[in-house]
N, C-alpha and C positions, 0 to 999 in steps of 0.2 A: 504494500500500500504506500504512496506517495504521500510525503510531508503535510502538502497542503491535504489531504482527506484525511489523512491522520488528524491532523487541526480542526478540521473540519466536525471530526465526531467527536474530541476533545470538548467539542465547545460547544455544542450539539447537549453532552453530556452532566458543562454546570454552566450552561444559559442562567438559571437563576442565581451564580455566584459570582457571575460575570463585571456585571455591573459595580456594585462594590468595589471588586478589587479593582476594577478600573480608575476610580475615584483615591483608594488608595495612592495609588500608583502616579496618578497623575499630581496629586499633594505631593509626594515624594520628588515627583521632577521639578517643583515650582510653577508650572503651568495651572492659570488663573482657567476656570468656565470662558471667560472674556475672548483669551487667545486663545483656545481651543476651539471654539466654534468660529475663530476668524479663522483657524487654520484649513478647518473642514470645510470650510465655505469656498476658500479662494484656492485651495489644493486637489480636493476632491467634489467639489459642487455640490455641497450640502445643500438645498435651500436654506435661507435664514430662517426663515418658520418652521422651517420639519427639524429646528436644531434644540434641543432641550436637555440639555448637561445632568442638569436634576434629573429627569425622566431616567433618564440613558442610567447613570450609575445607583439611582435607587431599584432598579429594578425594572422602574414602572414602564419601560418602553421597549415592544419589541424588536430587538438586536438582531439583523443578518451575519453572518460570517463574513460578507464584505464591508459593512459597515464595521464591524470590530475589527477587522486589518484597516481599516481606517482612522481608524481611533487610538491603536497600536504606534501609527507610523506616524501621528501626528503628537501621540503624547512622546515620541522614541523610548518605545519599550518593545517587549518581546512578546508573542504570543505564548511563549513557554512560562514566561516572569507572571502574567496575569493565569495563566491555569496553574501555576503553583499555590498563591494565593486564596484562588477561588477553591482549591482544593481544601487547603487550611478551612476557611469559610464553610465549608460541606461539611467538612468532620466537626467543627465547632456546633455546628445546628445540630446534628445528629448524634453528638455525642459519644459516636462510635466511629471505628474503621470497618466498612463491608468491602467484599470482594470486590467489586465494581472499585471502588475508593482506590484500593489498593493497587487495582489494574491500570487505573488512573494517571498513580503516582510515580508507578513504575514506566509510562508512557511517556509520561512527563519529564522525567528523568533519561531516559532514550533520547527523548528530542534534545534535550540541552547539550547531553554530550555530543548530537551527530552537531550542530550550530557549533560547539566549541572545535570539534575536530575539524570543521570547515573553515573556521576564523582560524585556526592552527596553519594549515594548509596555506591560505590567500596570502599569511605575512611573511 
């Protein structure tokens, strides 16, 4: 299976812990709601009305897998870095680890190393 489908049912899988870590994430880089939504607008042709920062990281708005690599490249972060998180987020709600979880984590864990053995490689 290729990276991006891999991704694809990664995030398929915590849709609802998505968002959040997003928001995380993007706190972490310094990036304001303000410049994010200029960024998505003038990079990827957001509409300005269909842009809702709130929405988007509370949850409340449904997230395509192309709109979250949008959101990825314009906060510069990884899709690996937000399913780590969202993963964290899963386990904390459910206060367990399930197989699923764990298949997860070890996917997650996959992706990062083939991304680091590729950055390995390019330098």
């Amino acid at each position: 299976m290729d990276q991006s489908k891999e991704a694809q049912r990664v995030f398929e899988a915590l849709k609802g812990y998505v968002g959040p870590a997003l928001h995380v994430i993007r706190r972490q880089k310094g990036k304001s709601r303000k410049s994010l939504a200029k960024i998505l607008e003038e990079k990827f042709s957001w509409h300005r009305e269909n842009i809702d920062i709130d929405a988007i990281e509370s949850g409340d708005f449904e997230l395509t897998f192309e709109k979250f690599r949008h959101l990825c490249l314009a906060i510069r972060c990884t899709a690996e870095e937000v399913f780590a998180l969202a993963i964290f987020y899963k386990d904390s709600d459910s206060g367990k680890t399930t197989k699923q979880e764990e298949s997860l984590e070890r996917l997650t864990a996959e992706a990062q190393y083939k991304i680091w053995r590729r950055q390995q490689r390019e330098t």
